[in-house]
N, C-alpha and C positions, 0 to 999 in steps of 0.2 A: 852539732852546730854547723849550719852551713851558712856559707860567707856570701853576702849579698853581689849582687848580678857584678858583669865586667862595667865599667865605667870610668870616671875622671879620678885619676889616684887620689886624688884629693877627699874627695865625698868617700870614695871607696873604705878610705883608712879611720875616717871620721864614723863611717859607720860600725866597721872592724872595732874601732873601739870601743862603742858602746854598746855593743853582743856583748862583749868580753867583759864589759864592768855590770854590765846589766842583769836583769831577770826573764825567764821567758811570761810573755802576756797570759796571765789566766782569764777565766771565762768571769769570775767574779769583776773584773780592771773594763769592764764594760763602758765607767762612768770616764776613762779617760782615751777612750776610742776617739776618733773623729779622722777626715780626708789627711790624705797621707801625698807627696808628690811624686812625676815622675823623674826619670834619671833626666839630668842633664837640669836645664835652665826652670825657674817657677816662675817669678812673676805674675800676671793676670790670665799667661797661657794656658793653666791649667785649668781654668774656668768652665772653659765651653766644654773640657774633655770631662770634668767630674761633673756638667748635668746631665751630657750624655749620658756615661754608668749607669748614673741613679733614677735617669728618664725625668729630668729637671729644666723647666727653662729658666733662662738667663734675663734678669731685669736691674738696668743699672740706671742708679741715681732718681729713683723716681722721686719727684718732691718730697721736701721733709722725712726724707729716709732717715732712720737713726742707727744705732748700734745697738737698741734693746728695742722692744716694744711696751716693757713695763719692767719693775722693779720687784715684779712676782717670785723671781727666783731667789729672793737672798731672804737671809734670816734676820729682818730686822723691818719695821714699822716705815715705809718710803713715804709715809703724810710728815714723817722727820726731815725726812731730805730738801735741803733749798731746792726752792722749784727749778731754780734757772739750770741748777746741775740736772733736773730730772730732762729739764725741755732738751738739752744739749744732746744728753745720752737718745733721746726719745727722737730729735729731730738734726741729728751730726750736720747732716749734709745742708743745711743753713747758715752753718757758722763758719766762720772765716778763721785758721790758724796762725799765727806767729810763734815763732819757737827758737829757744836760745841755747845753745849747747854748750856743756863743761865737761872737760874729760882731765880725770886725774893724768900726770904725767906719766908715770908708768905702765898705766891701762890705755892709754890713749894713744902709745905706740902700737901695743899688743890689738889694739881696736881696729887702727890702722893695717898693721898684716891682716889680719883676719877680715876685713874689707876687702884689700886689695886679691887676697888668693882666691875669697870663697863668697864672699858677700855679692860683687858686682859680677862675678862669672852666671853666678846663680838668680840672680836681680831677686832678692829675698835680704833682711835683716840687714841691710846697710846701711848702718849708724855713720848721721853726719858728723865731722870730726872739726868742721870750725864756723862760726858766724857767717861768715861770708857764704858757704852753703844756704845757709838758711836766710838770706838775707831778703830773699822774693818769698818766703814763704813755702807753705805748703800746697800741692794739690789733693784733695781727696775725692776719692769715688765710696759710695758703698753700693756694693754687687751684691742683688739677692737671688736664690736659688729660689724655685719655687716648684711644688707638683700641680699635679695635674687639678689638684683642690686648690688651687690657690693658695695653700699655706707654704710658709717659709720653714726651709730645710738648710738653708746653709745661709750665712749674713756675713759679708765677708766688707772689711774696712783695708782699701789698696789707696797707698799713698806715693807719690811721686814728690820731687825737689823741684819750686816752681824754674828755679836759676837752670839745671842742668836735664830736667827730665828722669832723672835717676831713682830708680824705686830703690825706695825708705823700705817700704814690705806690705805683705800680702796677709791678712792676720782674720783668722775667721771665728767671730765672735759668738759666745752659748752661753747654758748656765750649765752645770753638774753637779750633783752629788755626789761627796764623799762618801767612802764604806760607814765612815762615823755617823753619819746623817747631816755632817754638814754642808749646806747649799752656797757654792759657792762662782764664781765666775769663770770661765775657762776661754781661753784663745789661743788658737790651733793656727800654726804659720808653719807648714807644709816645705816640706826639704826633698832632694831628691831620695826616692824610697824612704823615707821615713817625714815623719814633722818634730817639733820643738814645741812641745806643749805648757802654757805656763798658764797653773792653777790661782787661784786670786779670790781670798778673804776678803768680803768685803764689810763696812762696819761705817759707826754715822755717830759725828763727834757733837756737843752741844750743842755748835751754831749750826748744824743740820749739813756742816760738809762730811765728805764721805774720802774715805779712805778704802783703796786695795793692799793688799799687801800678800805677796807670793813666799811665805816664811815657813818651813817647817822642819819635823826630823829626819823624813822616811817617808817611805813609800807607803801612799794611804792620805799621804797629809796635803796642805795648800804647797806649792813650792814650781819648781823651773823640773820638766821632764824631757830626753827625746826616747822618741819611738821608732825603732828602726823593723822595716819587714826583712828577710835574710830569701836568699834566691829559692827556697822550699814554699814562701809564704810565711812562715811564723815569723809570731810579733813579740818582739825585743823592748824591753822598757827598762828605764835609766833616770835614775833621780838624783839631780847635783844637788845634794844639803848645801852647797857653799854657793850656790847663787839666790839673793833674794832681792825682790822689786817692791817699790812701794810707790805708787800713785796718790798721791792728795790731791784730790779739787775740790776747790773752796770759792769764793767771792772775796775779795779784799774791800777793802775802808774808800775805796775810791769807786766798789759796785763793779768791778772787772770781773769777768770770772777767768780762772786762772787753772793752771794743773801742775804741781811738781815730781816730777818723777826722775826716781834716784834706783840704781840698780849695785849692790853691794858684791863683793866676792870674797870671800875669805872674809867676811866682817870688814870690810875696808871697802869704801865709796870707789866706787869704778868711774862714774859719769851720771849727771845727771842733764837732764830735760826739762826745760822750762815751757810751758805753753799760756798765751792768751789766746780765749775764744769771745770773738767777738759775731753777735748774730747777724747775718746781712740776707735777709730772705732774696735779695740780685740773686742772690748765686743761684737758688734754685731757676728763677729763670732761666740764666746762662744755659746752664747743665737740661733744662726741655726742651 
């Protein structure tokens, strides 16, 4: 085992410890690859440098940009799915966010450290921790990678605090397949030398909303991964059974379309995320 590059102790030890709880990457783990960041800060910086690598150019926000181009990749009939959920996912960057945050008290300390040492240093995964944050809302960008065919290689959803400017996170949206066969969602939020990959079943309830859910036992299955590269190159993979997410968007009795997203630990509610998306085609103007 070699112990990944000199750096901020902080990242250093976080990496250290998931070699050390971890497995090394086999060549079958294919389906849970993707951009990986470099040492020190993420944010949107890493953009320009991962199209370079991959000989990519960089296109942000272009109208009605969404977070999928179709519902192709999941295992399940999307003529099921409420339209307005498909147009959302299909057209993001039209929609206007509000979002409302609950954080257990116990988590909600531990949220807070883990903010302050590692989250805002890194400008990646920094969960707001009261109303007042969130009180102007959200910004969002969606950043597509693209080759030289025109097609999209990387589809990345980067979100900013309208209040403070402060990146929420950088999270880069696919589908994958399981060893099992099943087709599920994946999004890739990039750490220094390594990312934080969280896998996501997705599935479509009666009234045609749709649920994600990151749930499993092991390695193989839907669930929260990190991937850490160590100073040699090899890829380190790490599966927390005890964190799972669950995304619901639905439409409510008032015709709102809405999102709940709750993030468990230990089987006990850590925080959850409240969102209204409401559609405002301005924005795309704005954002041309």
């Amino acid at each position: 085992m070699h112990l990944p590059k000199k750096q901020n102790c902080i990242d250093w030890l976080t990496q250290l410890w998931n070699i050390t709880k971890g497995r090394k990457v086999e060549n079958s783990d294919s389906w849970l690859l993707g951009p990986m960041g470099p040492i020190g800060g993420i944010s949107d910086y890493y953009v320009e440098d991962l199209a370079k690598s991959e000989g990519l150019t960089v296109h942000r926000n272009l109208p009605d940009s969404g977070l999928m181009d179709n519902f192709h990749g999941f295992d399940f009939d999307e003529t099921r799915l409420n339209e307005n959920i498909v147009d959302f996912y299909l057209k993001t960057l039209s929609y206007k966010l509000d979002v409302w945050v609950n954080w257990q008290p116990v988590f909600g300390t531990f949220g807070y450290l883990v903010r302050r040492i590692f989250s805002k240093r890194i400008e990646q995964l920094s969960l707001p921790q009261s109303a007042i944050e969130l009180s102007e809302g959200l910004k969002s960008e969606i950043i597509l990678l693209k080759d030289k065919c025109g097609d999209i290689k990387n589809r990345i959803w980067f979100r900013r605090l309208k209040k403070s400017d402060e990146v929420v996170y950088s999270g880069i949206y696919s589908h994958c397949q399981l060893p099992s066969g099943e087709k599920c969602l994946k999004i890739i939020f990039p750490l220094p030398m390594g990312s934080a990959t969280v896998i996501m079943r997705a599935g479509i309830d009666a009234k045609g909303n749709l649920e994600l859910l990151s749930q499993g036992k092991g390695y193989g299955d839907p669930g929260f991964y990190f991937l850490v590269k160590d100073s040699k190159g090899h890829l380190w993979k790490n599966y927390l059974s005890s964190f799972h997410e669950r995304i619901f968007v639905f439409e409510n009795d008032q015709n709102e379309l809405r999102a709940d997203h709750t993030m468990s630990v230990w089987g006990s509610k850590a925080y959850e995320l409240h969102y209204r998306m409401e559609k405002d085609d301005r924005i795309n103007l704005e954002k041309s």
